[in-house]
TIRO-2110 file (N, C-alpha, C; in Angstrom, 1 decimal):
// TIRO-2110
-10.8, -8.5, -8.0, N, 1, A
-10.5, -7.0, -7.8, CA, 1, A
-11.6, -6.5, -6.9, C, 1, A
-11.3, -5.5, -6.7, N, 2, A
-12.5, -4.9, -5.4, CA, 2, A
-13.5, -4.3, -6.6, C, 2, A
-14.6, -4.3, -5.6, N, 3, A
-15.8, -3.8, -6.1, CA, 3, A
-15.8, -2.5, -6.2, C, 3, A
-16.4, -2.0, -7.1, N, 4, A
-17.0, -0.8, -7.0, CA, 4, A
-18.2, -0.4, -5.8, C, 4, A
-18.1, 0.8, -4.8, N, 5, A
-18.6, 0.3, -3.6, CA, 5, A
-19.7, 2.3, -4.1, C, 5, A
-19.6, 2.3, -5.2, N, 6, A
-20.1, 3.6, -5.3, CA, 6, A
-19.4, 5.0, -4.4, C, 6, A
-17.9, 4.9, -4.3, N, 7, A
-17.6, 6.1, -3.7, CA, 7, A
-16.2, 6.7, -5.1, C, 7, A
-15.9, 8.1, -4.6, N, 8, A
-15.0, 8.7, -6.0, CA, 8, A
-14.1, 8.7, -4.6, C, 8, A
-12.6, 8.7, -5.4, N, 9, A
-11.5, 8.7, -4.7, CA, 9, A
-11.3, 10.8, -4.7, C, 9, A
-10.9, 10.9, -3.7, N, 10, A
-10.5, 12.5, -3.8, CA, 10, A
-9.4, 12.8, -4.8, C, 10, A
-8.5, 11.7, -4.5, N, 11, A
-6.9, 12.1, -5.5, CA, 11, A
-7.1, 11.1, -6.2, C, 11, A
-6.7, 11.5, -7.4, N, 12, A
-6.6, 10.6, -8.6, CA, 12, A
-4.9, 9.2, -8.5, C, 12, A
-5.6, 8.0, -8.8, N, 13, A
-4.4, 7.0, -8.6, CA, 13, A
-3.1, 7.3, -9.6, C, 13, A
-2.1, 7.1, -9.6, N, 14, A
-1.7, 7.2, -10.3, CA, 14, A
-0.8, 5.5, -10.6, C, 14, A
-0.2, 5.3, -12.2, N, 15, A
0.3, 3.3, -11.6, CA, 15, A
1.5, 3.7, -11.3, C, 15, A
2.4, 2.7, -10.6, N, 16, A
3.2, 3.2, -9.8, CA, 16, A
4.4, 1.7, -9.5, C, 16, A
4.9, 1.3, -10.8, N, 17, A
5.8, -0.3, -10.1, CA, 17, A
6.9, 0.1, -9.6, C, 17, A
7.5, 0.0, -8.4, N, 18, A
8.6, -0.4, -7.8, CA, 18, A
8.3, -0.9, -6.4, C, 18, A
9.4, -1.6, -5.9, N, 19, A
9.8, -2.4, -4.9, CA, 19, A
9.8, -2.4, -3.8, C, 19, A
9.2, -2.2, -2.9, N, 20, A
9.2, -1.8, -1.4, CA, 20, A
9.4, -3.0, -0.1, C, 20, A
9.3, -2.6, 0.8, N, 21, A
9.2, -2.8, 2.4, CA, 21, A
8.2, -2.3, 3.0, C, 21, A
7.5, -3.0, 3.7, N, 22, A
6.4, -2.4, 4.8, CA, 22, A
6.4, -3.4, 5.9, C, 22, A
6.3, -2.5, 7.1, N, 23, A
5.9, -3.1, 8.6, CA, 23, A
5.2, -3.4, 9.0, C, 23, A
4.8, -4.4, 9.8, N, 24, A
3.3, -4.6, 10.9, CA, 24, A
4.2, -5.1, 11.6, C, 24, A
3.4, -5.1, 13.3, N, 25, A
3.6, -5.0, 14.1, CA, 25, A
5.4, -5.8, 14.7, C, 25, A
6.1, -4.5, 14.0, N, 26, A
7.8, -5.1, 14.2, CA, 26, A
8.1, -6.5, 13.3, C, 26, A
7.4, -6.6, 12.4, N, 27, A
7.8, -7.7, 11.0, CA, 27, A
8.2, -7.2, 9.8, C, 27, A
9.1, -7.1, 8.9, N, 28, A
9.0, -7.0, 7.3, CA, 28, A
8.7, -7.3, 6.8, C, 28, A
8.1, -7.3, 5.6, N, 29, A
7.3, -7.8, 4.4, CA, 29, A
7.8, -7.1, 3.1, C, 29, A
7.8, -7.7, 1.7, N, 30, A
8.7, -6.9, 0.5, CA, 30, A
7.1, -7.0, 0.3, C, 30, A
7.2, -6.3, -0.9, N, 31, A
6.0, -6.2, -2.1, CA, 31, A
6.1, -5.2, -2.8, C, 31, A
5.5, -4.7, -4.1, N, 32, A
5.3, -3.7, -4.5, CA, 32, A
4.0, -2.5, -4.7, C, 32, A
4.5, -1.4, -5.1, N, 33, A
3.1, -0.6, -4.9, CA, 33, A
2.7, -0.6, -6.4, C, 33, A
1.8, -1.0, -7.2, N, 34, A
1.6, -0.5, -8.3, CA, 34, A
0.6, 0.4, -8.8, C, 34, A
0.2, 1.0, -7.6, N, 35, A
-0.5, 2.3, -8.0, CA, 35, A
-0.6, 3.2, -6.3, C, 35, A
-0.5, 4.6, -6.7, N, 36, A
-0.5, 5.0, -5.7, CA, 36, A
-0.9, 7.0, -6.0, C, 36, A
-1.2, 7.5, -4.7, N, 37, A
-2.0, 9.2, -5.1, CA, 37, A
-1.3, 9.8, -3.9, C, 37, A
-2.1, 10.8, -3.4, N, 38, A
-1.9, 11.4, -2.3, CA, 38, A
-2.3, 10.7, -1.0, C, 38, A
-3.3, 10.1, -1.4, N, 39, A
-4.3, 9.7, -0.6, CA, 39, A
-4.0, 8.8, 0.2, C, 39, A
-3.7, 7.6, -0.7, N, 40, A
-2.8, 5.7, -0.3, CA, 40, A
-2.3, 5.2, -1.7, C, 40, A
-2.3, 4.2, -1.6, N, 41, A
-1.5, 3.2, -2.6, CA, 41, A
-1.8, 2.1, -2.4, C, 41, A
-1.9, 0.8, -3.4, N, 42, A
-2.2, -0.4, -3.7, CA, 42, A
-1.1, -1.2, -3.6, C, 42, A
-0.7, -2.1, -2.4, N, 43, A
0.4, -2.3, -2.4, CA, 43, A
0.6, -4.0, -2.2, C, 43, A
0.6, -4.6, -3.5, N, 44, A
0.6, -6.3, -4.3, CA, 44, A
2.4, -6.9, -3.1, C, 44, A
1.8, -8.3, -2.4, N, 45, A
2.7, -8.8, -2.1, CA, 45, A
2.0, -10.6, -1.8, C, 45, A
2.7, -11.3, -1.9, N, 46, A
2.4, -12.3, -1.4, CA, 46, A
1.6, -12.9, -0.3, C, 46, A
2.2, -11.8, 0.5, N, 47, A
1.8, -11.8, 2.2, CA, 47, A
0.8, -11.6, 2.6, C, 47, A
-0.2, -10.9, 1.8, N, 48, A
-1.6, -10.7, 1.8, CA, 48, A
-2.2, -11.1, 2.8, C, 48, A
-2.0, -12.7, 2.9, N, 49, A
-3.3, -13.6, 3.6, CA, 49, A
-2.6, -13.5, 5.4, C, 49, A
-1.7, -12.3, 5.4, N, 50, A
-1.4, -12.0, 6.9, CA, 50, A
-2.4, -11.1, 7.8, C, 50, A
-2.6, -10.0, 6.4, N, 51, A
-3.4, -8.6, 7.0, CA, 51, A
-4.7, -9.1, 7.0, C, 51, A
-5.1, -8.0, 8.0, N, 52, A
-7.1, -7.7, 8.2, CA, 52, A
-7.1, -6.2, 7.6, C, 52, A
-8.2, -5.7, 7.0, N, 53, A
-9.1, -4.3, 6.6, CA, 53, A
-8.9, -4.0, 8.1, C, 53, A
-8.3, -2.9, 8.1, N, 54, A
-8.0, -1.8, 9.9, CA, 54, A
-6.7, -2.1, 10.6, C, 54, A
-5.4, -3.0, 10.0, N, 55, A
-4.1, -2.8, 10.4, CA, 55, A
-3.6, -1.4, 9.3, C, 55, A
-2.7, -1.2, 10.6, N, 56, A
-1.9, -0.3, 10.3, CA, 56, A
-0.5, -0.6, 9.6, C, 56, A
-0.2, -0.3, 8.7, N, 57, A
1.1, -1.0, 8.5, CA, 57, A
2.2, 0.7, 8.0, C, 57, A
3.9, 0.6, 7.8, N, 58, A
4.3, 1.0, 7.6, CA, 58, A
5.3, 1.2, 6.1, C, 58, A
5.0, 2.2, 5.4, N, 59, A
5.3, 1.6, 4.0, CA, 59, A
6.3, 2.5, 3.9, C, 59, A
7.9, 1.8, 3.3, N, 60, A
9.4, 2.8, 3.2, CA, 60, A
9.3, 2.8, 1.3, C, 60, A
8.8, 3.9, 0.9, N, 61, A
8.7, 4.0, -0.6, CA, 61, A
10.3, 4.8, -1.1, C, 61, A
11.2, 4.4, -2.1, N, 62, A
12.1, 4.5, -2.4, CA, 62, A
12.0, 5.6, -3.3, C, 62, A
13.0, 6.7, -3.0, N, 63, A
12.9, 7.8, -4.0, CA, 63, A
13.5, 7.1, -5.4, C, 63, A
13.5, 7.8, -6.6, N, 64, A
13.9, 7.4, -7.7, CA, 64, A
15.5, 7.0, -8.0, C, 64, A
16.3, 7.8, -7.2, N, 65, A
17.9, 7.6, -6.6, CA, 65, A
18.3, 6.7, -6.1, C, 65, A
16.6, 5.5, -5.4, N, 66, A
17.4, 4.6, -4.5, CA, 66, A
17.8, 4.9, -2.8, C, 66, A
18.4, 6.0, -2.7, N, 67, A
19.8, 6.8, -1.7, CA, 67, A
18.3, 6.7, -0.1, C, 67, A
17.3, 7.7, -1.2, N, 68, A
16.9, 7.7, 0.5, CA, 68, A
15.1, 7.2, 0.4, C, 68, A
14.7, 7.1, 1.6, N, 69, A
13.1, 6.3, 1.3, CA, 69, A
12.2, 7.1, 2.2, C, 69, A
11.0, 7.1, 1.6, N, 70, A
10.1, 8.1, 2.2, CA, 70, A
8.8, 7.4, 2.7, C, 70, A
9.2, 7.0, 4.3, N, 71, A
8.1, 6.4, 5.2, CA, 71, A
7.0, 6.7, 5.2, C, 71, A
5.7, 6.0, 4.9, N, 72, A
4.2, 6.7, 5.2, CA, 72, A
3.5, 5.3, 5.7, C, 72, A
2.7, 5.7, 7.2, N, 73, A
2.1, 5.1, 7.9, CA, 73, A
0.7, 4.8, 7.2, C, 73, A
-0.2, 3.2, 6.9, N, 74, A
-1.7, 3.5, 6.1, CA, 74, A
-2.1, 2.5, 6.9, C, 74, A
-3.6, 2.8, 6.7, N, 75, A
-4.8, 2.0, 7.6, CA, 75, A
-5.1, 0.8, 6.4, C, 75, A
-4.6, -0.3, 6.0, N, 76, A
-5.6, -1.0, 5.0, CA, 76, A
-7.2, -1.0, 5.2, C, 76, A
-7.6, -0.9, 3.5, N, 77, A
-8.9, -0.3, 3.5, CA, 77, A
-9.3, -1.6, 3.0, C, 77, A
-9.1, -2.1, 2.2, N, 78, A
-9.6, -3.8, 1.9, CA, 78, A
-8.5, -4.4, 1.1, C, 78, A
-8.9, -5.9, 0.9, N, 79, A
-7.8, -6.8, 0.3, CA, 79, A
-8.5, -7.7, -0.4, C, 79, A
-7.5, -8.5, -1.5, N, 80, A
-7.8, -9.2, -2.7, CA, 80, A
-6.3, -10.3, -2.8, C, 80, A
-6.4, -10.9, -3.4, N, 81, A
-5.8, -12.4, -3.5, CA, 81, A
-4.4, -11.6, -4.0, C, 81, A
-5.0, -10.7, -4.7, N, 82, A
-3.3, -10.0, -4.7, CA, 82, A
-2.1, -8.8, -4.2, C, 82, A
-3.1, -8.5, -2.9, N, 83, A
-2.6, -7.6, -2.2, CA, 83, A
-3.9, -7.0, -1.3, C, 83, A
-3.4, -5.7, -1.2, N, 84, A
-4.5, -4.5, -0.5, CA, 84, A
-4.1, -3.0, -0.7, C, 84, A
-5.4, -2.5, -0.6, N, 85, A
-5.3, -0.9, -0.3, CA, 85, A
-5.3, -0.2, 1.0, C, 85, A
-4.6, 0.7, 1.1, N, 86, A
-4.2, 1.4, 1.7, CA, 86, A
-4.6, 3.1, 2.2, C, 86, A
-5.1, 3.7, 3.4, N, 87, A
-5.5, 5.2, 2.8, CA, 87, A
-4.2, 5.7, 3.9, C, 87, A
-3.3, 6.5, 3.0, N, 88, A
-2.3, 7.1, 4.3, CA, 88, A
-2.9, 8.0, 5.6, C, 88, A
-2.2, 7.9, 6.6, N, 89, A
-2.9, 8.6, 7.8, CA, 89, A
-1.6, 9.4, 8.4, C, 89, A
END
C-alpha cells in the first residue's frame, strides 16, 4: 500500500466497488474503483504494471442505473501491485 507521505487529502475518500472502463492512449482496460471523492479515485485492475505516476487516463464510472456513465479524465498519482491513484483534472 502507499505510504503515508505526510500530506491530508482535501475531500474525504469515500469505498466505492463497482466495475469500470478506463482509457490510455486509445486502449481499454476493465478494473474497478474501490474508493473514490471529489478529488480522484483508486482504481484496482490487473493492468497496473502498464501505467507510469503522470499518465493520463480516462475513467467511464457507471451511474447506479447502469443506463448512463460519467467520464472523468485523472493524472495517476502513484501505484501499487494492485492498482493506482488517481487526482481528477
Amino acid at each position: 500500500m502507499k505510504e503515508d507521505l505526510g500530506f491530508k487529502r482535501i475531500h474525504e475518500r469515500k469505498s466505492y466497488a463497482t466495475e469500470v472502463i478506463f482509457s490510455h492512449n486509445e486502449k481499454a482496460y476493465a478494473g474497478s474503483v474501490k474508493n473514490i471523492s471529489l478529488g480522484g479515485a483508486f482504481v484496482a485492475t490487473s493492468s497496473v504494471n502498464q501505467f507510469s505516476s503522470g499518465d493520463v487516463i480516462t475513467l467511464s464510472i457507471p451511474y447506479t442505473t447502469g443506463q448512463k456513465h460519467v467520464k472523468r479524465k485523472g493524472r495517476i498519482q502513484w501505484l501499487n501491485n494492485e492498482g493506482f491513484a488517481i487526482e481528477f483534472i
